[in-house]
C-alpha distance (Angstrom), angle and dihedral (degrees) to the residues before:
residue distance angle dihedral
X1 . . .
X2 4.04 . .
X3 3.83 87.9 .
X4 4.17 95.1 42.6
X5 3.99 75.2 55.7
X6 3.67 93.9 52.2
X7 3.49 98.1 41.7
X8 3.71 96.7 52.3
X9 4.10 87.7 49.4
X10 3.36 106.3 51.3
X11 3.85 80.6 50.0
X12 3.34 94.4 61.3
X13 3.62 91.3 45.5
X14 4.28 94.9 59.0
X15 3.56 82.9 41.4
X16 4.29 93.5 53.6
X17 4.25 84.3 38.0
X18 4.03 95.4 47.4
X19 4.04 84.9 48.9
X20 3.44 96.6 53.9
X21 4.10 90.9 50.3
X22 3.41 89.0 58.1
X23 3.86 90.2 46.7
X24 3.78 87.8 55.9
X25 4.21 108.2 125.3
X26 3.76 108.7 -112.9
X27 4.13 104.7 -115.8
X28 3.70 110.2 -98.1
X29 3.48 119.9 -103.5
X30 4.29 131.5 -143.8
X31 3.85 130.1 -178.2
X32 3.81 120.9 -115.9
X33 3.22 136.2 -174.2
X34 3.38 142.7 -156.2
X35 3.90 139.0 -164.0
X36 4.54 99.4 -122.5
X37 4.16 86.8 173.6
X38 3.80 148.3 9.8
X39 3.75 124.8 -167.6
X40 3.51 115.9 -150.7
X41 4.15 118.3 -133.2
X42 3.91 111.9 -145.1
X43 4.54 100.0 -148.0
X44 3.67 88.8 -19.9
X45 3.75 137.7 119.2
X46 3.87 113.4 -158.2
X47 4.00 116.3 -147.7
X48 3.87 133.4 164.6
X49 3.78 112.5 23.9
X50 4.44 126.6 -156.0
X51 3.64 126.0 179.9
X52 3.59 127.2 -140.5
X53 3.88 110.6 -114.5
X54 3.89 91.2 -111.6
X55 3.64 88.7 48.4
X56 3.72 97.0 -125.9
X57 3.47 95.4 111.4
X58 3.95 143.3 53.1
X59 3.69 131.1 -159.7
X60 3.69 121.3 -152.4
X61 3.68 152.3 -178.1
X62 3.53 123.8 -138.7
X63 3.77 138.8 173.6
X64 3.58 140.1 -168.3
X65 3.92 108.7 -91.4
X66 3.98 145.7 108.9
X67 3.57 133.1 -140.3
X68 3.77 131.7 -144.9
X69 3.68 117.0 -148.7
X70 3.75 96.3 -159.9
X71 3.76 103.2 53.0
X72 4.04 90.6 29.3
X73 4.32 80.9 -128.4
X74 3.70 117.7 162.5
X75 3.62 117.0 -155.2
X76 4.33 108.3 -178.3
X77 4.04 126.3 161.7
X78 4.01 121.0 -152.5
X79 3.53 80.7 -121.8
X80 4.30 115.8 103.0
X81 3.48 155.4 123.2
X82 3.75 142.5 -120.1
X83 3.64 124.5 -125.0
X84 3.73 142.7 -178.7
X85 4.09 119.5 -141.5
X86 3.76 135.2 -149.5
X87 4.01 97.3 -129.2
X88 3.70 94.1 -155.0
X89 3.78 97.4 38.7
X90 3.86 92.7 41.5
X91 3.99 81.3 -141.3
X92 3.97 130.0 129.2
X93 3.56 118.9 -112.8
X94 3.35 109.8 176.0
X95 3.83 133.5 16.4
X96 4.03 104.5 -154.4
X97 3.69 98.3 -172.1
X98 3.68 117.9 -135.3
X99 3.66 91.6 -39.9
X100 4.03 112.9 147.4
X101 4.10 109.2 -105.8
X102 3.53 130.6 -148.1
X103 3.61 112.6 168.1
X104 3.49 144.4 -54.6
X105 4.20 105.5 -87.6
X106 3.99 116.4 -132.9
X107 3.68 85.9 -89.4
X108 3.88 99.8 57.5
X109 4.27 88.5 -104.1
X110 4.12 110.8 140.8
X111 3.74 109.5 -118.0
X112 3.84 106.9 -143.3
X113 3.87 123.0 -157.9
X114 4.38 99.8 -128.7
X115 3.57 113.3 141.4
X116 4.16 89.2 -42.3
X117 3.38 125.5 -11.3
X118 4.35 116.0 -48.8
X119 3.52 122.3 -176.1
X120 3.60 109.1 -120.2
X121 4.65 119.0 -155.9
X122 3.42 101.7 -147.7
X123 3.64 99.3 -168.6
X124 3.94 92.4 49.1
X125 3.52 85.1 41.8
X126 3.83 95.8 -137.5
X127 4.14 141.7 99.2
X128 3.94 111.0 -79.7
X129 3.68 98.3 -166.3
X130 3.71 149.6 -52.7
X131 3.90 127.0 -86.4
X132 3.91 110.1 175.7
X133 3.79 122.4 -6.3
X134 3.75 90.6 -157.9
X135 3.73 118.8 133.3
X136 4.15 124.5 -134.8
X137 3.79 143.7 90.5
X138 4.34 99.0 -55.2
X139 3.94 131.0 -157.2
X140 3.69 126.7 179.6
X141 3.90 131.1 -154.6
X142 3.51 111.2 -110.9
X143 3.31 106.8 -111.9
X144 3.85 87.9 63.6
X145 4.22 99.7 -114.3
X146 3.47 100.6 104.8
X147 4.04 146.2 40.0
X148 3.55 133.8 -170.1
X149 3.78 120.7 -158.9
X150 3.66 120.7 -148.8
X151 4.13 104.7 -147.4
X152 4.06 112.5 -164.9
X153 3.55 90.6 -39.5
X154 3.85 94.2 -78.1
X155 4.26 100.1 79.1
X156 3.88 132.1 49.8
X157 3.92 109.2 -171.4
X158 3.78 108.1 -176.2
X159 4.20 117.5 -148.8
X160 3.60 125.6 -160.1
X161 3.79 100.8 -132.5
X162 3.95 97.8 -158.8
X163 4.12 90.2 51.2
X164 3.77 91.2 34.7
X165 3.80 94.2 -131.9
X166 3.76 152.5 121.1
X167 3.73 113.8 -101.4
X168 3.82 103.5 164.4
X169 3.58 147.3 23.8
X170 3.30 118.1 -169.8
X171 4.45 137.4 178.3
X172 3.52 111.7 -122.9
X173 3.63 116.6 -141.9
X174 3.75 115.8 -104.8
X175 4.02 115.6 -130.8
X176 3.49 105.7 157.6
X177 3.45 129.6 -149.8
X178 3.98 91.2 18.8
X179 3.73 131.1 113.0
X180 3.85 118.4 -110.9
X181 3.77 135.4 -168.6
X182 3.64 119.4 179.2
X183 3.73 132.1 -149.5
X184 3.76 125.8 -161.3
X185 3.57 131.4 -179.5
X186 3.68 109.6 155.0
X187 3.88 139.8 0.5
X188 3.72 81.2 -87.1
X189 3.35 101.4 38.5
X190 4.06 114.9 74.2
X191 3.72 125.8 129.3
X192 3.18 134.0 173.1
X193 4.23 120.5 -151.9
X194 3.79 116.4 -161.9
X195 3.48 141.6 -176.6
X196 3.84 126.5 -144.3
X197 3.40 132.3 161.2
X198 4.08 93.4 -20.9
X199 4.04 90.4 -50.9
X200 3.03 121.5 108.8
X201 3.91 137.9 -163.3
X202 3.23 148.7 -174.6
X203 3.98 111.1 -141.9
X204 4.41 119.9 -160.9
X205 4.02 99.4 -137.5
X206 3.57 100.7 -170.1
X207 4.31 91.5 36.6
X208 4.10 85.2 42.7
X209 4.22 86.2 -136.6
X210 3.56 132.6 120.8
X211 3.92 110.3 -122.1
X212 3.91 97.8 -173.7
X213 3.33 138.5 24.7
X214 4.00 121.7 167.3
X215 4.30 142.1 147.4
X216 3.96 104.5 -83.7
X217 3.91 105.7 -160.0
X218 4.18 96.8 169.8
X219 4.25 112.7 87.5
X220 4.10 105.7 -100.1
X221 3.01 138.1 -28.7
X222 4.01 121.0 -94.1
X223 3.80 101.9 160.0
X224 3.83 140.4 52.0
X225 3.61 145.3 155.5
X226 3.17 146.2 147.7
X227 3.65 146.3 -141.5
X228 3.93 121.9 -110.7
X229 3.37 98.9 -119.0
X230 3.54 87.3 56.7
X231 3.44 101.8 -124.2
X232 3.79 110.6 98.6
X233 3.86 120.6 63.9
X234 3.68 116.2 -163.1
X235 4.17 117.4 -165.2
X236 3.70 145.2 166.2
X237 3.65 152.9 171.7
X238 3.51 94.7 -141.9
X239 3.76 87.2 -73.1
X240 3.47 137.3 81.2
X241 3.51 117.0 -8.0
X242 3.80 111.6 -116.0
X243 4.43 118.3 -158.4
X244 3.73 116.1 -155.4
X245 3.79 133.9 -173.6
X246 3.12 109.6 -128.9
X247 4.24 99.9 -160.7
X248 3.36 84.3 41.4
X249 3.94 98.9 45.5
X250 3.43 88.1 -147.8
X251 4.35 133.2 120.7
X252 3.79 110.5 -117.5
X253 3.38 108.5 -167.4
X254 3.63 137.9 -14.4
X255 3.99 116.3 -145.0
X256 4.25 111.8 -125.3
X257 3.58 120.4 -111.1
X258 3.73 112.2 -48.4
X259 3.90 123.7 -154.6
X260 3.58 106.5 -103.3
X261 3.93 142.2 -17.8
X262 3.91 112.9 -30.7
X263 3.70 98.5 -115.6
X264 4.09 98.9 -175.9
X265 3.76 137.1 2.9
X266 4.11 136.2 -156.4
X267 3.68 160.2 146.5
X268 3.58 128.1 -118.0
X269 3.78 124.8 -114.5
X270 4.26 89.2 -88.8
X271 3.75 97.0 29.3
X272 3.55 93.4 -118.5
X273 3.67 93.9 119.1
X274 3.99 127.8 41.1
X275 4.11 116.9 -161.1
X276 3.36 134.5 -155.6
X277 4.18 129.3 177.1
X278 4.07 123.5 -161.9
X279 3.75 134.9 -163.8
X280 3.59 85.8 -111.6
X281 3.94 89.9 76.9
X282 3.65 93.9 -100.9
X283 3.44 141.6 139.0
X284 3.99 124.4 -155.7
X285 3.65 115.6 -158.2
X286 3.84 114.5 -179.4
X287 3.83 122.0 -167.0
X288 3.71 111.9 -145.5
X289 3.43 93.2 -164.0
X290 3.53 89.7 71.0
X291 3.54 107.1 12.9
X292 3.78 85.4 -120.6
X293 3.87 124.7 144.9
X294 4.14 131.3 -152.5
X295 3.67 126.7 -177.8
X296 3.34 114.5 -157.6
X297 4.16 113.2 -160.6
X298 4.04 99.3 160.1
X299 3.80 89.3 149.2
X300 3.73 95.0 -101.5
X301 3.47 86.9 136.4
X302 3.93 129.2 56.0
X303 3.51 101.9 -168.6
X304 3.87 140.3 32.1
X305 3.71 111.6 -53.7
X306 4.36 108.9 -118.4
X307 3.22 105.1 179.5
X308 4.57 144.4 17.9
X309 3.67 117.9 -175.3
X310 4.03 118.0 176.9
X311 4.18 110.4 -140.3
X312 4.08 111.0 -113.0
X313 3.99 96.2 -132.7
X314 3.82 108.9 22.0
X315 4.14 131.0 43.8
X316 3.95 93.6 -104.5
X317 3.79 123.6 112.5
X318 3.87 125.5 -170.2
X319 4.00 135.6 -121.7
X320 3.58 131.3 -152.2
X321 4.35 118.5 -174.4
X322 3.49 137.9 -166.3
X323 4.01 77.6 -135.5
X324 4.08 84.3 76.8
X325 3.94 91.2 -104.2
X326 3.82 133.9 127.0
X327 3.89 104.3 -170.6
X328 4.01 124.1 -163.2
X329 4.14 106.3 -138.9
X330 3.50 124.4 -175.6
X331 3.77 123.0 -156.8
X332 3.95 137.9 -151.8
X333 3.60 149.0 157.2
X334 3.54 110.4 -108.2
X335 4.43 126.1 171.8
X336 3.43 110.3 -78.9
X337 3.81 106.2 -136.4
């Protein structure tokens, strides 16, 4: 009997220990990221960034300027050129001039803005072909299939860049006097965010429905993205970043005072991470998963930070400086001790 009585306690007791194992809190988990290259601009200033959809490539901006670290001056002409980068090699490949980019198609061709959009060879160095000749301000998905042109303010026609046609036409709602940005990132996938008399909304094209509408208190609006599942909306003034649900219709988070102007804003390729850079040197990561922010100002870069973009197929994102830099970062969770 004494041992039936043993047997069925120290049962119990692996039982009560192997619960309380499995009650054990997972370890808590932060991103981090790291600069993993820096290319070096001889006399020139880099600005906005775009990937290639494969990632391979980068497109950038870059004018005439220098930068001195000690007084923190700035000295930048109008004057520049356009070039395309070997991501792995950190090494120029082409230089396209001051030709009017688009995007990278989903074939690696440069998409040039000249009276519609013209497919541009940059190793021949010559126009490939035409794909609309229709006039207006034009943004293409990121992946390169599709284009949306933005006609007077009052028509969107959408193109599918692969079959080189027209597969919608759409009305654009007409609030005057506001300020608009648009985002587009698929023929069923273009919003419009505007400002108007400190409200602002967040207005479905294709649908015809607003999503959002909510007080806006900061001046403008200079920044916004949004997630692709469609159901975050970053924005900003230039100031703190604020995260809304859209379902929900309510603001998430709002990121503490940031060094700086917010000088660019975006998601990663999975939307798990939203990223910010400031002219205070600083870049803002913010982990959706937790609704968690990090800055990270190690001194990697000198001068005011222009430009982030996040890669589309790997866990890298891209930095372009006033301190003549473009630095290659890559990001991760890591246990947060």
């Amino acid at each position: 009997m004494k041992r039936i009585f043993l047997i069925i306690f120290f049962g119990l007791a692996l039982v009560m220990f192997s619960s309380s194992i499995g009650q054990t809190e997972e370890p808590k988990q932060k991103l981090e990221a790291k600069v993993i290259k820096t290319v070096k601009l001889s006399n020139l200033i880099p600005t906005d960034l775009l990937f290639s959809p494969d990632g391979n490539l980068l497109f950038y901006e870059a004018y005439y300027g220098s930068f001195n670290p000690s007084t923190k001056k700035i000295q930048i002409s109008m004057d520049g050129n356009n070039f395309i980068m070997d991501v792995k090699r950190g090494k120029n490949i082409a230089n396209l001039k001051e030709m009017s980019v688009l995007c990278f198609s989903n074939e690696n061709e440069v998409l040039i803005k000249n009276n519609g959009i013209r497919i541009w060879d940059y190793k021949k160095k010559k126009e490939k072909g035409s794909i609309t000749n229709i006039n207006g301000s034009i943004y293409c998905t990121s992946d390169g299939k599709y284009a949306v042109t933005i006609i007077d303010g009052e028509k969107a026609i959408i193109t599918d860049l692969i079959l080189k046609n027209q597969i919608g036409d759409y009305q654009l709602p007409q609030i005057y006097g506001s300020q608009v940005k648009f985002i587009f990132d698929g023929p069923d996938k273009l919003f419009m965010v505007c400002l108007k008399d400190k409200i602002l909304k967040l207005i479905d094209i294709i649908q015809n429905q607003e999503l959002v509408s909510f007080s806006w208190d900061a001046e403008g609006i200079k920044h916004a993205a949004i997630s692709s599942d469609c159901k975050s909306l970053a924005v900003s003034s230039g100031g703190p970043i604020y995260l809304l649900n859209i379902p929900e219709k309510s603001i998430i988070s709002k990121t503490a005072s940031m060094q700086g102007i917010l000088n660019s804003l975006s998601f990663s390729r999975n939307s798990y991470v939203l990223g910010g850079c400031t002219s205070g040197n600083e870049v803002v990561l913010l982990d959706m998963k937790s609704k968690t922010e990090t800055f990270f100002n190690l001194d990697e870069h000198k001068g005011p930070i222009k430009s982030i973009c996040f890669s589309p197929i790997e866990d890298i994102f891209i930095t372009s400086s006033f301190d003549g830099t473009i630095k290659i970062w890559k990001y991760s969770y890591v246990v947060d001790n």
